[in-house]
N, C-alpha and C positions, 0 to 999 in steps of 0.2 A: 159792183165794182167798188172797193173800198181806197178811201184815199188817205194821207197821209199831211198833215198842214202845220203852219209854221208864223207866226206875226211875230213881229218885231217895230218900236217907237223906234227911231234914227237921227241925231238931229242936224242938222245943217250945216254939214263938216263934212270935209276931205277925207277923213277917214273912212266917213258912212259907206262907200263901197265896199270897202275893204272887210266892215264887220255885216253887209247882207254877203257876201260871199264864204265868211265864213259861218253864217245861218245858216246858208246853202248845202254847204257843205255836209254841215250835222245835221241837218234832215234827210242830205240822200244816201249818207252816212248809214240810216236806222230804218232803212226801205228794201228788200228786194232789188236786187240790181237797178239801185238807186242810182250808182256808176255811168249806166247810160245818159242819162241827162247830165252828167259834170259837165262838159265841156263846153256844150251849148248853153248851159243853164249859168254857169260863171259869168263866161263873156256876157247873154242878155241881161244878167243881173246888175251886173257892174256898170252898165251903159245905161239902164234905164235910171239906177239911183243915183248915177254921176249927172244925167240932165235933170235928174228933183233938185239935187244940192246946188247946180250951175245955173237953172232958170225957171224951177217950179216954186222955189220955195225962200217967201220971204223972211228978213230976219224974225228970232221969234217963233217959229212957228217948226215943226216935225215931219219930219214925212212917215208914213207906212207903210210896209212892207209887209206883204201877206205870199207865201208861197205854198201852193198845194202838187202834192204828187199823187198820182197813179198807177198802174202800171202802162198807161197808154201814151200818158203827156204832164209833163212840167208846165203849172199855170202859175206865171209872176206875178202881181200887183203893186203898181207903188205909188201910191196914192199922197198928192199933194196940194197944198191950199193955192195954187194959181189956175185957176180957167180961163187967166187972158190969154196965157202963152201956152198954146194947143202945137205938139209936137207937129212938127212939120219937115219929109224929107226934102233937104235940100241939097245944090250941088256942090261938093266945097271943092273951094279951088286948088290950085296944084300947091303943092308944098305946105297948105291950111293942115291945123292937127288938129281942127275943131271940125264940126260935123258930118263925121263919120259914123257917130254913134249908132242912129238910126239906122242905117245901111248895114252898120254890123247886125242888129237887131234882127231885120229883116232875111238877112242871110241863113239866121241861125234858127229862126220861128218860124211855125208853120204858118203861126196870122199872128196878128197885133191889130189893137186898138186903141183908141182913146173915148172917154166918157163922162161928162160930168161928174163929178160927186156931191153928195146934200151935204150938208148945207152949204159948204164952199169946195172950190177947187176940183182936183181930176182925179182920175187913174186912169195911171197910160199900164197895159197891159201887154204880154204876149202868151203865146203859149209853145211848147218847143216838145218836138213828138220826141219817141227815142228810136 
């Protein structure tokens, strides 16, 4: 089964969603009904590197973002230098615009994790079938 992948440096900015989604894009762009993972593959992308930019990633420092396609499953990576602050779903309360991310994540992958990285920090991951 051959895959198709994609890294990208990002740095610690508002924008950074904006430009792993358009990574996204041009990767499933130049795949074989690469189409099928847009929509869930946007939204989980957009949420995973909005919480690297919002709470993984001290000034200073990049996040990465690695995406790989198949024809089976969309696998995101976005890998950042904090391991103290380990994603965590939480309940946000009514009228909150803040943590939701995860919950979107979840809705839209089939799994997710989280995992150390060497020498510093994490990757929080998912994967989104088609």
């Amino acid at each position: 089964m051959s895959s198709t992948s994609s890294t990208i440096w990002l740095p610690r900015s508002r924008r950074s969603p904006a430009e792993a989604r358009r990574r996204l894009s041009s990767l499933l762009s130049a795949v074989p009904d690469g189409d099928r993972f847009q929509d869930s593959g946007l939204l989980a992308v957009s949420e995973l590197v909005t919480n690297a930019v919002l709470h993984g990633t001290p000034p200073g420092y990049l996040i990465y973002l690695s995406l790989d396609v198949d024809p089976t499953r969309l696998r995101i990576e976005v890998h950042d230098a904090r391991r103290d602050h380990v994603p965590v779903l939480s309940a946000p309360g009514l009228g909150s615009e803040a943590g939701r991310g995860l919950h979107l994540v979840t809705s839209v992958a089939k799994r997710w994790g989280c995992c150390p990285r060497e020498p510093r920090g994490k990757i929080v991951w998912c994967e989104v079938a088609a």
